[in-house]
ZANUDO-336502 format. One record per atom (N, C-alpha, C): residue number from 0; atom name; residue in three letters; x, y, z. Coordinates in steps of 0.2 Angstrom, whole numbers, padded with zeros to 4 digits. Layout:
BEGIN
+-----+----+-----+-------+-------+-------+
:   k :  a :   r :     x :     y :     z :
+-----+----+-----+-------+-------+-------+
: NUM : CA : ALA :     X :     Y :     Z :
...
+-----+----+-----+-------+-------+-------+
//
This chain:
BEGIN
+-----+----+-----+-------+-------+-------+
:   k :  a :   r :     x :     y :     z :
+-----+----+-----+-------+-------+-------+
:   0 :  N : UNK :  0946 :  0678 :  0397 :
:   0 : CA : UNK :  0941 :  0677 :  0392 :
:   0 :  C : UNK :  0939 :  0684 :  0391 :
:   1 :  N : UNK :  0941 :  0688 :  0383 :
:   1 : CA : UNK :  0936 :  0694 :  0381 :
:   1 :  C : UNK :  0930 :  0695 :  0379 :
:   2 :  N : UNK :  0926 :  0695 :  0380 :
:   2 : CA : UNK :  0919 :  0699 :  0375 :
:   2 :  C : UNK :  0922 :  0698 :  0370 :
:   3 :  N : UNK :  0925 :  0704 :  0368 :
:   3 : CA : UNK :  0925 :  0705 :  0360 :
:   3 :  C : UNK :  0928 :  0701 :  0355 :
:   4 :  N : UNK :  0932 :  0698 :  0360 :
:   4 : CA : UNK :  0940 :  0693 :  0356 :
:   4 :  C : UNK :  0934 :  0687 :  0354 :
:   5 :  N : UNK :  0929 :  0684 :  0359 :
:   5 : CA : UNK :  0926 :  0678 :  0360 :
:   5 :  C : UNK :  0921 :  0681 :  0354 :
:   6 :  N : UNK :  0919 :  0684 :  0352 :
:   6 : CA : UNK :  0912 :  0687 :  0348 :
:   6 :  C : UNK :  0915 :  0687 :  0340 :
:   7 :  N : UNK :  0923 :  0689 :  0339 :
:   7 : CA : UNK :  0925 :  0687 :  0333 :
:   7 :  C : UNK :  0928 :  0681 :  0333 :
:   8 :  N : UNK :  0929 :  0679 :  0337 :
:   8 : CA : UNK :  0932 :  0671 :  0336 :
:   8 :  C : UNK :  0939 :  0673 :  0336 :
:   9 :  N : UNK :  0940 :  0676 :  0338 :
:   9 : CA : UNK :  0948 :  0676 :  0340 :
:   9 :  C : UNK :  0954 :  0675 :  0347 :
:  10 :  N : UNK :  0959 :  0672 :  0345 :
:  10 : CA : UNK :  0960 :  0669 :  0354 :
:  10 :  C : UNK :  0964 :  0676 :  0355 :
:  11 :  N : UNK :  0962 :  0676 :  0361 :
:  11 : CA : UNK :  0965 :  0683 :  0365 :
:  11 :  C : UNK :  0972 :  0682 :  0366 :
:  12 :  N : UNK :  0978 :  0687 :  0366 :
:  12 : CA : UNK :  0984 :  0688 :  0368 :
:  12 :  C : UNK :  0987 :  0685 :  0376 :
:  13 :  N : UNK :  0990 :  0681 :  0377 :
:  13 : CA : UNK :  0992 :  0681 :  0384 :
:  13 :  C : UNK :  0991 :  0688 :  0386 :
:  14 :  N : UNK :  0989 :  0688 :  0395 :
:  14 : CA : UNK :  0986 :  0692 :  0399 :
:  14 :  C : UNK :  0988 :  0692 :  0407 :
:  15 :  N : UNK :  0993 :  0697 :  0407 :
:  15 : CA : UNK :  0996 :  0699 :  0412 :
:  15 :  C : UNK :  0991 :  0698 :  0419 :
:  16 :  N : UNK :  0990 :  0694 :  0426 :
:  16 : CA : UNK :  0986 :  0693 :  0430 :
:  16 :  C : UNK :  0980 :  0699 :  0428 :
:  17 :  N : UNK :  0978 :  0703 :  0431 :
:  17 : CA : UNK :  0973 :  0707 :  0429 :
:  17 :  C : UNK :  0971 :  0712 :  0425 :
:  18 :  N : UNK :  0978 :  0713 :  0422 :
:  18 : CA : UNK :  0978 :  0718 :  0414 :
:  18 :  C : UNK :  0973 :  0717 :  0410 :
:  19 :  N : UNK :  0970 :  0721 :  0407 :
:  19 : CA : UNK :  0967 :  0718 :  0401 :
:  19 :  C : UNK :  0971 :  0720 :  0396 :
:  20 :  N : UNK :  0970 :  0716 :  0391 :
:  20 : CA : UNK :  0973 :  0716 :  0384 :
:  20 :  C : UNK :  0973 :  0722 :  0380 :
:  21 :  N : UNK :  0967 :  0724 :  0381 :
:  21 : CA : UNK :  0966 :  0729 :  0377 :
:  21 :  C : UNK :  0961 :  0734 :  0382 :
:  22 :  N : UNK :  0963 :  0742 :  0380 :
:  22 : CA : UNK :  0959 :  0746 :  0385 :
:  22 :  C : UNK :  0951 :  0746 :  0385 :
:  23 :  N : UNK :  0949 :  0743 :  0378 :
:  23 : CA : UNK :  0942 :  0744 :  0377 :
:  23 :  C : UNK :  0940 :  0738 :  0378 :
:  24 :  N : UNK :  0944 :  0732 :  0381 :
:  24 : CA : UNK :  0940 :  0726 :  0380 :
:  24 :  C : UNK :  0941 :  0723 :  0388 :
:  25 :  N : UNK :  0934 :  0722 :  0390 :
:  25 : CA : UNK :  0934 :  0720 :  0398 :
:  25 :  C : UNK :  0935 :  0711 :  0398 :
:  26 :  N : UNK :  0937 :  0709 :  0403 :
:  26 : CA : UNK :  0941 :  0704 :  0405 :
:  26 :  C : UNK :  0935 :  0701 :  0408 :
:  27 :  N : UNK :  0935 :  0692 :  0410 :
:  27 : CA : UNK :  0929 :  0689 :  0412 :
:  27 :  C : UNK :  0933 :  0686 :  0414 :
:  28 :  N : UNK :  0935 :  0684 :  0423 :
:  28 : CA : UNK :  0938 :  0678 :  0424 :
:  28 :  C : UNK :  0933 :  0672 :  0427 :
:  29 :  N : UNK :  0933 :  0670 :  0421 :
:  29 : CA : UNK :  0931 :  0661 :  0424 :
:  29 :  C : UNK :  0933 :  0656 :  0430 :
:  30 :  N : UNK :  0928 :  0654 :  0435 :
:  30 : CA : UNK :  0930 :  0650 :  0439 :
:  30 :  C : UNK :  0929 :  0642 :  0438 :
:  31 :  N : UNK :  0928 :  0637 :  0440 :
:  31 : CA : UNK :  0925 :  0631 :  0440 :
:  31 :  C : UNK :  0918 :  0633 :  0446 :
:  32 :  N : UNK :  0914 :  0630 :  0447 :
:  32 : CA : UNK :  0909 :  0630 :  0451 :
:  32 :  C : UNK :  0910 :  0624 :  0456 :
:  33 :  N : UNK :  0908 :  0627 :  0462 :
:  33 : CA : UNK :  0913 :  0623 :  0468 :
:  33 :  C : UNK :  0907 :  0619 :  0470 :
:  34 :  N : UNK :  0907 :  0613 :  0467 :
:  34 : CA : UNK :  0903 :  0606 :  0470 :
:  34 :  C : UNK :  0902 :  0608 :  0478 :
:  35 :  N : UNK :  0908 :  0608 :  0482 :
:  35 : CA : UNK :  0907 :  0607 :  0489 :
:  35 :  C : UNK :  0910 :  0611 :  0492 :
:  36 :  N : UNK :  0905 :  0614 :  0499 :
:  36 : CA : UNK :  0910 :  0620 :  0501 :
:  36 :  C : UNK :  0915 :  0617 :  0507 :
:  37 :  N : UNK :  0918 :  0622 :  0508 :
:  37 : CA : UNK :  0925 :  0621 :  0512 :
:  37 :  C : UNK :  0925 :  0614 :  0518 :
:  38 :  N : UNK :  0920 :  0614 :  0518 :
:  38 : CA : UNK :  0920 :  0608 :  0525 :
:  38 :  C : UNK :  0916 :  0601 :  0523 :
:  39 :  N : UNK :  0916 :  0601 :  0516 :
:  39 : CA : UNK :  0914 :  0595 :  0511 :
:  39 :  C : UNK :  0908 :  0593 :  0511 :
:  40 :  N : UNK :  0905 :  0599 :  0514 :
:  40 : CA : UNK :  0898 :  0598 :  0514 :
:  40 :  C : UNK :  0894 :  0599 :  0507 :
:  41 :  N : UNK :  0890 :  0594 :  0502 :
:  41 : CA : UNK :  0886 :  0599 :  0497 :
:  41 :  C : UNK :  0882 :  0604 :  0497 :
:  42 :  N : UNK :  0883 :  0609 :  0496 :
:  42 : CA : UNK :  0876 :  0613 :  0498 :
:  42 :  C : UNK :  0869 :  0614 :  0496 :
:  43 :  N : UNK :  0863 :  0613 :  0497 :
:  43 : CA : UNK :  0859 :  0613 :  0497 :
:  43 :  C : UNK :  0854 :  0619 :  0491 :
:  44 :  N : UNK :  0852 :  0616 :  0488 :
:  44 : CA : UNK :  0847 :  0623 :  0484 :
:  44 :  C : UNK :  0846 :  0629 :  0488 :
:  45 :  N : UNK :  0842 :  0629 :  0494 :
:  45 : CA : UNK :  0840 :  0634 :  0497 :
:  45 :  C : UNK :  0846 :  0638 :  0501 :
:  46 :  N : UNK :  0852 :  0633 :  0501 :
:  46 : CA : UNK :  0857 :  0636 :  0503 :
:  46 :  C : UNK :  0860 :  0641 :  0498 :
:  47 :  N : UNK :  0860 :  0640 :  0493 :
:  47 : CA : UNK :  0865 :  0643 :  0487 :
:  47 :  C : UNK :  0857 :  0648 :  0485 :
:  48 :  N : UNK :  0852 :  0650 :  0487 :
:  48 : CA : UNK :  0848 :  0654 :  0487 :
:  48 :  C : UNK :  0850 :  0657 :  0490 :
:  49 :  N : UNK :  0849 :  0656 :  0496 :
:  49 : CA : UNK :  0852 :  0662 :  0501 :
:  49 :  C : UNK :  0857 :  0664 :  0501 :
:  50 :  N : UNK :  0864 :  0661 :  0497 :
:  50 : CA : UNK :  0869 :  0665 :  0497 :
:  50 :  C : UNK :  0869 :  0670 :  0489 :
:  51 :  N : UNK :  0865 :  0669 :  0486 :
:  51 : CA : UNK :  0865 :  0673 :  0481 :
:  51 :  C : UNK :  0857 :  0678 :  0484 :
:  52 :  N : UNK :  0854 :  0679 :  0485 :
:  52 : CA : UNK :  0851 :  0685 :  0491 :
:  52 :  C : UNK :  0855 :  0689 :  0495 :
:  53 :  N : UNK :  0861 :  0684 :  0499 :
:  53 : CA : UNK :  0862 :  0691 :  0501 :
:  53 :  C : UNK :  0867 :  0693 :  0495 :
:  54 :  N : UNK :  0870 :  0692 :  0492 :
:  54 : CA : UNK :  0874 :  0694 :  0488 :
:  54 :  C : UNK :  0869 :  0700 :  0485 :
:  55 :  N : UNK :  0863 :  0698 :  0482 :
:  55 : CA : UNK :  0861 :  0705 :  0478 :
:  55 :  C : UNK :  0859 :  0708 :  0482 :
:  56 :  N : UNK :  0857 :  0706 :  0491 :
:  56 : CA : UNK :  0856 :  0712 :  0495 :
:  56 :  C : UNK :  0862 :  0716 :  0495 :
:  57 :  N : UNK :  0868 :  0713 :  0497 :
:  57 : CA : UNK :  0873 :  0719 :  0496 :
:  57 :  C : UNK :  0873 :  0725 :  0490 :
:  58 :  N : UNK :  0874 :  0720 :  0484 :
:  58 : CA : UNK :  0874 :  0724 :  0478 :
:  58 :  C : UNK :  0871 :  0729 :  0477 :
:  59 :  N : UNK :  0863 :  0728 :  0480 :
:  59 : CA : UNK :  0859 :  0733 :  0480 :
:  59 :  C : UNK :  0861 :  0739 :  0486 :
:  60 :  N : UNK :  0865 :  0739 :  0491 :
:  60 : CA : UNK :  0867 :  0745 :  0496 :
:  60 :  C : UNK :  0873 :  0746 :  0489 :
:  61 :  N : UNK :  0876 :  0743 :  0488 :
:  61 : CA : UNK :  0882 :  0747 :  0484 :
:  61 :  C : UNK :  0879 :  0751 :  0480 :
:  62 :  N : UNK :  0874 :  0748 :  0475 :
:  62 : CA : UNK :  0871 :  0753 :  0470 :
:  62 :  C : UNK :  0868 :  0759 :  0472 :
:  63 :  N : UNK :  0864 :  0759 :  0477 :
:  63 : CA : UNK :  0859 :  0765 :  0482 :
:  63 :  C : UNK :  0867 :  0770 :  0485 :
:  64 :  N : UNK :  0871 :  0766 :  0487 :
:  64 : CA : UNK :  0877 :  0773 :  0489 :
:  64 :  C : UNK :  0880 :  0776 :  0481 :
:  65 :  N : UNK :  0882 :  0771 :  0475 :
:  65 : CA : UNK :  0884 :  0775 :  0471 :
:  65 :  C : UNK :  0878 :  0780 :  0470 :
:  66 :  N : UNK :  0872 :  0778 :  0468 :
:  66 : CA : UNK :  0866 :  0783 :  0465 :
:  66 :  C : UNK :  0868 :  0790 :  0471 :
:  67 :  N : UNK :  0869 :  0790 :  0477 :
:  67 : CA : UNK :  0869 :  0795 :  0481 :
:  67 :  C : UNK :  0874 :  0800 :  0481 :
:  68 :  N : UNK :  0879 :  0795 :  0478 :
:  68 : CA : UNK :  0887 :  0799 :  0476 :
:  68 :  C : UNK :  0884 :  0802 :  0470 :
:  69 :  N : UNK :  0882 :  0798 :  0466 :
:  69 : CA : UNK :  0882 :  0802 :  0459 :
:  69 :  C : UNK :  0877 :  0810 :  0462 :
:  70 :  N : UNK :  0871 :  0806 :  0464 :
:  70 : CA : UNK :  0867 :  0813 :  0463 :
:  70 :  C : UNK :  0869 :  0820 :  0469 :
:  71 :  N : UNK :  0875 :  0819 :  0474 :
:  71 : CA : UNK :  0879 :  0824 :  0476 :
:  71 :  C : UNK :  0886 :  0827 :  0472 :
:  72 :  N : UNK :  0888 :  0823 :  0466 :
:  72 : CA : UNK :  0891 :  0826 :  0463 :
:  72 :  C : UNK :  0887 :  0830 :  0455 :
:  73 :  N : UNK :  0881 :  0828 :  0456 :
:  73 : CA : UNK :  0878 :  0832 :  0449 :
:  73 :  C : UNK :  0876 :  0838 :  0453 :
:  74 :  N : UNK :  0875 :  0838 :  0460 :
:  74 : CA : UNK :  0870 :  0845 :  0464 :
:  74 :  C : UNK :  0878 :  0850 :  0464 :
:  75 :  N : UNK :  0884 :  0845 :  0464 :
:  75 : CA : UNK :  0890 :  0850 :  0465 :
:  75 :  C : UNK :  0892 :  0851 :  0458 :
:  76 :  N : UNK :  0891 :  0849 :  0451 :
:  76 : CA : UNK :  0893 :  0853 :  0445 :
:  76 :  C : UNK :  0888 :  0858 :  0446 :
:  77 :  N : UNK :  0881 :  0856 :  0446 :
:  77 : CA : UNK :  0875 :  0864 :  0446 :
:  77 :  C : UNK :  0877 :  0868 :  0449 :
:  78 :  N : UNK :  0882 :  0867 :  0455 :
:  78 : CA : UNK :  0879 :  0875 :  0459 :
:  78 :  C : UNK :  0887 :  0879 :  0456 :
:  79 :  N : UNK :  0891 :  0875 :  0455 :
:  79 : CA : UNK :  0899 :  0879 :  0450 :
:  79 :  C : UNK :  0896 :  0880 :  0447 :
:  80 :  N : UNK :  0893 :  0876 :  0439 :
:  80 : CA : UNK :  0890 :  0882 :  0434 :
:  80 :  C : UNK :  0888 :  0888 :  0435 :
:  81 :  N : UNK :  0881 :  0886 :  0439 :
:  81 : CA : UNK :  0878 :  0892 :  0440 :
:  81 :  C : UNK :  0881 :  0899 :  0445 :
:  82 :  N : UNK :  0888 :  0895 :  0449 :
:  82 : CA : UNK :  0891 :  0902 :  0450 :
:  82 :  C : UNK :  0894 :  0904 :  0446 :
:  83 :  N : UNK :  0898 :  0900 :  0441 :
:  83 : CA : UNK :  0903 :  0901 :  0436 :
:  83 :  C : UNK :  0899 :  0909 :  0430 :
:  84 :  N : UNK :  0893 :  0904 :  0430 :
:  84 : CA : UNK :  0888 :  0907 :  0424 :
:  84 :  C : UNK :  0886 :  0917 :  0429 :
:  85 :  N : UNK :  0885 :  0915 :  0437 :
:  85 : CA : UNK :  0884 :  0923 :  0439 :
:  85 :  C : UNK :  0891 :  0927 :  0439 :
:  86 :  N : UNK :  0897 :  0924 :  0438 :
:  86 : CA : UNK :  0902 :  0929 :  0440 :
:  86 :  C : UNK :  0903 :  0929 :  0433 :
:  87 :  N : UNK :  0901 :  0927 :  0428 :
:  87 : CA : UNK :  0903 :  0930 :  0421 :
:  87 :  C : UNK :  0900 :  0934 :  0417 :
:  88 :  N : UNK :  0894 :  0935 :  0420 :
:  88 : CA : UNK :  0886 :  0940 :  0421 :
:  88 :  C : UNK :  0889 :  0945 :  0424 :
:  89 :  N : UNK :  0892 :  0943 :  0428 :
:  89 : CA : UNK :  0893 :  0952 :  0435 :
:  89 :  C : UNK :  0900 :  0956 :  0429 :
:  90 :  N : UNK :  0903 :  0950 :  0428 :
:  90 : CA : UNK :  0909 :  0956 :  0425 :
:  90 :  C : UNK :  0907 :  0958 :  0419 :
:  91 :  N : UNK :  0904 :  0955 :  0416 :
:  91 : CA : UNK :  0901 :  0960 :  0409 :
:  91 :  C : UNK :  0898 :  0965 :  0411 :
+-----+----+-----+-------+-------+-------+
//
């Protein structure tokens, strides 16, 4: 299923497992919703709470390490600019 293919009504191109179709257009795989979990049990509102908690607990560690990544690679473009910008200062 594409965004974009779905928003002008168009049916998407057959789609190689993971490929997407096109490079600008992000891919959504659709599941069914699993009535019951693996041991036939239904599960409970509170249960399907909890597992969507921890789920956005995780999410939120992943997002807090990218932000940490990101903001160690912007303090490493500043400090290359700013040597790039003094060794281009010294030789003039």
């Amino acid at each position: 299923m594409c965004n974009q293919c779905t928003a002008r009504r168009k049916d998407p191109p057959p789609v190689e497992k993971q490929k997407l179709h096109r490079y600008t257009h992000a891919l959504a795989r659709c599941t069914r919703k699993a009535e019951q979990s693996p041991d036939g049990v239904t599960p409970t509102t509170e249960d399907r709470m909890s597992a969507l908690e921890e789920t956005v607990w995780m999410l939120t560690g992943k997002i807090e390490r990218m932000e940490a990544t990101l903001s160690r690679v912007e303090r490493l473009l500043l400090c290359s600019l700013s040597d790039r910008n003094q060794a281009s200062a010294s030789a003039t």
